[in-house]
N, C-alpha and C positions, 0 to 999 in steps of 0.2 A: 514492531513485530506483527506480523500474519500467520494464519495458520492456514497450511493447503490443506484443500476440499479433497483431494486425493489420498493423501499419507496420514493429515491431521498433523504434521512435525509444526512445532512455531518457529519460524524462520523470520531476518531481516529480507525486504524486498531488497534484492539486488539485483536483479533479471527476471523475467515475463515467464522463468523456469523455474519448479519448486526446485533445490539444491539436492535435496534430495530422493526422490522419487521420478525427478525428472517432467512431471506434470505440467504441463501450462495451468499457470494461474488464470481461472475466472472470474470477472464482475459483475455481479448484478446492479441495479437500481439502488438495491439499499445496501449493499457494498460499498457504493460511490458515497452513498446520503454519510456512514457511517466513517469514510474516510476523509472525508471534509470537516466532520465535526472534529474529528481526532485532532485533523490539521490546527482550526482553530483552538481548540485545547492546548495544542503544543505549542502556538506561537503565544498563547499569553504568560502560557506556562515555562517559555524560555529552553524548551525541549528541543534543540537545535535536531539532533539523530534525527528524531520523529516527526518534525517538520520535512528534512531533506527526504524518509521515507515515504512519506505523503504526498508530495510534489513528483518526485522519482515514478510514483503509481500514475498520478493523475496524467502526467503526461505519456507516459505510455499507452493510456486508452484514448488521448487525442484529446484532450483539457488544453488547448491554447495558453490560457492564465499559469498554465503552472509550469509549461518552459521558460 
């Protein structure tokens, strides 16, 4: 789950669009730092969704490793 910086809704990343408000989602710096940690959290933690949403993210902003 994310939350847009526009509406605030927690939403699944499914598209580079909030679902609801229509928003492009933004990344900062520690956006990234804090969506890599997640990632590794979720692969130890067998959190498949939450992997696949992390991955989904990272490649979207151009992360090579995560296609």
């Amino acid at each position: 789950m994310i939350i847009c910086k526009s509406c605030g809704q927690k939403t699944l990343y499914k598209d580079k669009k909030c679902e609801y408000c229509g928003a492009d989602f933004g990344f900062d710096k520690d956006d990234v730092l804090e969506i890599n940690q997640r990632l590794e959290a979720s692969i130890k933690n067998k959190e498949y969704e939450n992997v696949v949403e992390c991955y989904h993210i990272l490649a979207d902003l151009g992360y090579k490793n995560a296609e």
